[in-house]
C-alpha positions in Angstrom: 9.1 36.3 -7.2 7.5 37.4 -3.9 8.2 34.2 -0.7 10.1 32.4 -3.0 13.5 34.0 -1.4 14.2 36.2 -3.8 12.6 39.2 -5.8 13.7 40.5 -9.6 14.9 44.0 -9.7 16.9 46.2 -12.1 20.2 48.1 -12.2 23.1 49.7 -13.7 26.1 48.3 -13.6 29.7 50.0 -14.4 32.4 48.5 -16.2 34.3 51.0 -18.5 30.7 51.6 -19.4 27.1 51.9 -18.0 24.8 48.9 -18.8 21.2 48.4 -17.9 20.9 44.8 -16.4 18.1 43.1 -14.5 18.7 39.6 -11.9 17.5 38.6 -8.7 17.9 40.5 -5.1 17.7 37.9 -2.1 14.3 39.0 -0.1 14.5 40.1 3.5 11.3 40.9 5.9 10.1 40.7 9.3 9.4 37.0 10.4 7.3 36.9 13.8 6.9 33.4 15.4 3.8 32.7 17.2 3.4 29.7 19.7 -0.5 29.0 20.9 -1.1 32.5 20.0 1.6 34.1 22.0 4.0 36.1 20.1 7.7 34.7 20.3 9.7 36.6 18.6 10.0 38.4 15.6 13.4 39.0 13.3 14.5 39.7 9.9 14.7 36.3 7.4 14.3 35.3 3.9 10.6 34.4 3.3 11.5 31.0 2.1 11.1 28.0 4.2 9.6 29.5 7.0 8.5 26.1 8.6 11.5 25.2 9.0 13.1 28.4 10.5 10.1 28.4 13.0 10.9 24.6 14.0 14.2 24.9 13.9 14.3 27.8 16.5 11.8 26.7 19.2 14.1 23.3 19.4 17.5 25.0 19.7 15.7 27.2 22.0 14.4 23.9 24.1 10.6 25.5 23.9 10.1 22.4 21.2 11.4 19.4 23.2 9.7 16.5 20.2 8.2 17.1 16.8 5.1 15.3 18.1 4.2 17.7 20.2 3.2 20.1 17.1 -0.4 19.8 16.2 -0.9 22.5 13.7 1.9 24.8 11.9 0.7 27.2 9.3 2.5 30.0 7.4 0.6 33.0 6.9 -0.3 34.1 2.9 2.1 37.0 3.1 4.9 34.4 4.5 5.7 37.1 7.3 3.9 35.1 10.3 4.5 31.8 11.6 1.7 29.8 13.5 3.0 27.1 15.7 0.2 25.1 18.0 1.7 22.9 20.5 -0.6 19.9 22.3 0.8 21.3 25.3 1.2 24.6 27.4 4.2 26.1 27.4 6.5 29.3 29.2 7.6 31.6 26.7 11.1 33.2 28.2 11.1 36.6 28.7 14.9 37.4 28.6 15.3 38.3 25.3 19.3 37.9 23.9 20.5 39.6 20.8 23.2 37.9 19.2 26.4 39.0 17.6 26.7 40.1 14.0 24.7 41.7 11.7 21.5 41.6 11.6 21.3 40.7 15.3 19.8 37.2 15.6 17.7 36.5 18.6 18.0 33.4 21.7 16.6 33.2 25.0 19.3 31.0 26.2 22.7 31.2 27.3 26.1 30.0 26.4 25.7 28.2 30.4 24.2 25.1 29.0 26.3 22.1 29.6 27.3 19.5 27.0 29.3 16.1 27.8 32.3 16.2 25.6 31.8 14.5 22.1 33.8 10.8 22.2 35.6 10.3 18.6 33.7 7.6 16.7 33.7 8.9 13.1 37.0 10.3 11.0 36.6 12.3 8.6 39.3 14.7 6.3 39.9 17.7 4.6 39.0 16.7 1.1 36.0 15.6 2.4 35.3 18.8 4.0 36.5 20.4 1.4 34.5 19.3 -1.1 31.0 18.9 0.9 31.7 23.1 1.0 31.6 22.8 -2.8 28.2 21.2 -2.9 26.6 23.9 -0.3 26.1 26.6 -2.7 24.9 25.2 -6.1 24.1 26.5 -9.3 20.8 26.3 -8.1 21.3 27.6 -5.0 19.4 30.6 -3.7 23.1 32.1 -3.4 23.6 31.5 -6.8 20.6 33.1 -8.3 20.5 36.1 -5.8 24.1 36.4 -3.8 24.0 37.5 0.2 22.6 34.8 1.5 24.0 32.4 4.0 24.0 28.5 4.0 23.9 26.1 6.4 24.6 22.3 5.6 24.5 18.8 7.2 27.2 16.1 6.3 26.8 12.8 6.8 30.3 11.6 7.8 30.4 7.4 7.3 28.6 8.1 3.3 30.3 11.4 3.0 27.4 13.0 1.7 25.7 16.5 2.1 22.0 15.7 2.6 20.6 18.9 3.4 21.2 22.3 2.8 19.2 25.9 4.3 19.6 29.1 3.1 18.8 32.5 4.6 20.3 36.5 4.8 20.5 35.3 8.6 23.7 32.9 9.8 21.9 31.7 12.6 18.4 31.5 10.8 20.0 29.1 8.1 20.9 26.6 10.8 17.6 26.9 12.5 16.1 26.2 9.2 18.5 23.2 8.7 17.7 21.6 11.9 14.3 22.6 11.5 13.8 20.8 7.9 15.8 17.5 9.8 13.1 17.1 11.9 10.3 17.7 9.9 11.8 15.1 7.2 12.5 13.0 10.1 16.5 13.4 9.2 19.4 12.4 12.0 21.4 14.9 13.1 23.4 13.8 15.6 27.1 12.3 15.1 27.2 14.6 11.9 28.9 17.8 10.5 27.2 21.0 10.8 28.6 23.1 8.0 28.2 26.9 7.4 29.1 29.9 5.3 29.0 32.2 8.5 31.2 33.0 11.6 31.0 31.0 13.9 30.1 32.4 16.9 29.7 31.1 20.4 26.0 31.2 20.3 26.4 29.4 16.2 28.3 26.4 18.0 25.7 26.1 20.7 22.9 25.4 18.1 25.6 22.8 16.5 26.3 21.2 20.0 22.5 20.7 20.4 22.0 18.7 17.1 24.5 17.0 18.2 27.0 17.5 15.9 31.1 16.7 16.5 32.7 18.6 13.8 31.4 21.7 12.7 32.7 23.5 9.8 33.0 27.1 8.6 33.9 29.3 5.5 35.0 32.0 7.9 36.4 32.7 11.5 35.0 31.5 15.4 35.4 33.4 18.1 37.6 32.8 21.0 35.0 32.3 23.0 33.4 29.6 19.9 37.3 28.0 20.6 37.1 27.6 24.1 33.7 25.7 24.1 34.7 23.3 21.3 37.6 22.9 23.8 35.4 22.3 26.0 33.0 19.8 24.4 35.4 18.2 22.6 34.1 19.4 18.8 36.1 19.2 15.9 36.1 23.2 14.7 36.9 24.0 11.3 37.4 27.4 9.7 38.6 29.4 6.7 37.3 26.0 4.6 37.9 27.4 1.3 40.3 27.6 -2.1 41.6 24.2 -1.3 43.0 25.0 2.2 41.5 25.2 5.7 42.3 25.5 9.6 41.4 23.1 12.1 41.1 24.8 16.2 40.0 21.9 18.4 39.9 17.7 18.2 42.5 17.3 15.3 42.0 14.0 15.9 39.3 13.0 13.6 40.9 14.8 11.0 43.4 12.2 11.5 45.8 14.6 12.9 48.2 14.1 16.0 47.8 17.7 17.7 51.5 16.6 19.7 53.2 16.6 16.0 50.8 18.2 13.9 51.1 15.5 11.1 49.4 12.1 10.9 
């Protein structure tokens, strides 16, 4: 099951016994990004959605300012190359940042770049949350056939509803495929919840902050530096969202909580 995400491989599993079993291993391979010919950047992904990952990266990395100004994007046979023509010329950066965690995800940008602080229009609670992290991950899920693999997840706060969902081995590439998929499909991000399944890490809430998203949501643990720029632009960050419980680190308030008391 070669570019489909996820390749069938055997093994032998131990449980009092030894039993041959077969299933699926999530796939992993070089991913090189070309714009106009030049190469961008090249890093390990699941060959799966490559479009978006390629879309969704040159936008948080403000080298794709409009969806417009793409005039030809074309994944290679093999899935390993993608081919991005712009109806402009553009200034490819050449300081190269390797992100935290494994894997080492790749930006060209800073943590420097300025947001205005997010005003509280939308509430939103911790069922809610709660049960949107549910729906990230389905039976027919990527996860669910092959395991190790991240998801990324936008939430719609006024219906409540997840309406789009990424998947990669990469924490970062799943939400540059998620915003990259939004605008290809034309989708709204801003004034939404960005939800993920990784850490979220200072250069994780950037890309959040950019799609414009207030609350943003993880199975896991930020940084202190992740805290002190939700502080900072007023996002609602959520982590350890799992088993029924989770932890909320900046703007209680549209989780309906008075940070003065901590109850509502």
């Amino acid at each position: 099951m070669k570019n489909r995400g996820s390749e069938k491989f055997q093994w032998w599993d131990f449980h009092y016994d030894w039993q041959k079993n077969s299933g699926e291993v999530i796939g992993e391979t070089p991913l090189t990004i070309y714009v106009n010919g030049v190469e961008v950047a090249t890093f390990m992904g699941t060959p799966l959605n490559q479009d978006w990952l390629a879309v969704g990266f040159l936008a948080n990395e403000s080298i794709l300012n409009s969806i417009d100004e793409i005039e030809d994007l074309r994944v290679t046979t093999e899935g390993c190359c993608i081919d991005v023509l712009l109806n402009r010329s553009v200034e490819i950066p050449d300081k190269i940042i390797f992100t935290s965690g494994c894997g080492k995800g790749v930006t060209f940008s800073n943590n420097q770049i300025e947001f205005e602080p997010f005003p509280i229009t939308t509430l939103t609670s911790p069922e809610i949350i709660l049960q949107a992290f549910k729906l990230l991950q389905t039976k027919d899920s990527l996860y669910a056939k092959a395991r190790g693999v991240h998801a990324a997840g936008l939430l719609d706060l006024e219906e409540n509803k997840l309406i789009k969902v990424a998947e990669d081995i990469g924490r970062h590439n799943s939400i540059d495929k998620l915003r990259g998929a939004c605008l290809l499909e034309g989708i709204p991000t801003a004034g939404r919840a960005l939800l993920t399944t990784g850490r979220i890490s200072s250069e994780m809430i950037r890309k959040g902050a950019l799609m414009g998203c207030p609350v943003i949501a993880s199975r896991t643990s930020p940084t202190s530096l992740t805290v002190a720029l939700a502080e900072k632009w007023n996002i609602t960050l959520i982590g350890y969202a799992r088993h029924g419980k989770l932890r909320v680190y900046c703007a209680p308030e549209r989780l309906n909580i008075n940070r003065n008391t901590g109850g509502s």
